[in-house]
N, C-alpha and C positions, 0 to 999 in steps of 0.2 A: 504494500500500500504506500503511496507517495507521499510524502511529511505533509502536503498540505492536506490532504483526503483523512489520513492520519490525524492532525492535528483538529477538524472539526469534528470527526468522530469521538475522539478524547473529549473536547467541547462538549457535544449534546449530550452524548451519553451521562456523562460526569455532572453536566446541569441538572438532569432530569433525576438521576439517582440523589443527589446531596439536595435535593427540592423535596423531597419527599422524607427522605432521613432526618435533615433537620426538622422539618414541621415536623414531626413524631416526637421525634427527643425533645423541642423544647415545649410540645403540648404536656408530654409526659413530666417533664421536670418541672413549667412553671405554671400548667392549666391555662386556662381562658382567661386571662388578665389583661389591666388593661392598657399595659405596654408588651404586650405576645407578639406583634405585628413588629413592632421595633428589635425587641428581643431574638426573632427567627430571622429576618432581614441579614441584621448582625452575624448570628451563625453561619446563614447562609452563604455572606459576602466573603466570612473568613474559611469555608470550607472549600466551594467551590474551587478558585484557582490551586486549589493543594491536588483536591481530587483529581483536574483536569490536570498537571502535570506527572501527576504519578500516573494516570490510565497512559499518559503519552509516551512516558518512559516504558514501564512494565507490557505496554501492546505487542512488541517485538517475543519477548519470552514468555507472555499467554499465551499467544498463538501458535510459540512452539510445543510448549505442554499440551497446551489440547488437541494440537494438530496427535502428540504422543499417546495419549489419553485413549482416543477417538479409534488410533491404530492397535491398540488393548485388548480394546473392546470387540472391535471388528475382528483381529485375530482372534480374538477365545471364544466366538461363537460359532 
């Protein structure tokens, strides 16, 4: 995959999971209050570009594992 094609993949993916993570954790941790919106924003803002460069780093030796994985599987059937 081509670093750019790469790089927005790491992008959405990485948006859409730490979008969802954080709203959980801090519904969980600080309930319906009524700084939640400011509170998860915050989370989100500081999670996000973390998640998105580790998917971008780590995307290279996921795909090797799984490609390994996949080959396991498919042999021991």
């Amino acid at each position: 995959m081509e670093g750019k094609a790469r790089f927005i993949l790491a992008a959405t993916m990485s948006s859409m999971m730490v979008f969802m993570v954080t709203l959980i954790v801090t519904y969980l941790n600080l309930g319906l209050r009524g700084d939640f919106i400011a509170q998860w924003g915050k989370a989100y803002l500081i999670a996000w570009p973390i998640a998105a460069v580790t998917g971008y780093l780590i995307m290279p030796m996921s795909r090797r594992f799984t490609t390994l994985i996949v080959g396991l599987i498919d042999g021991g059937a």
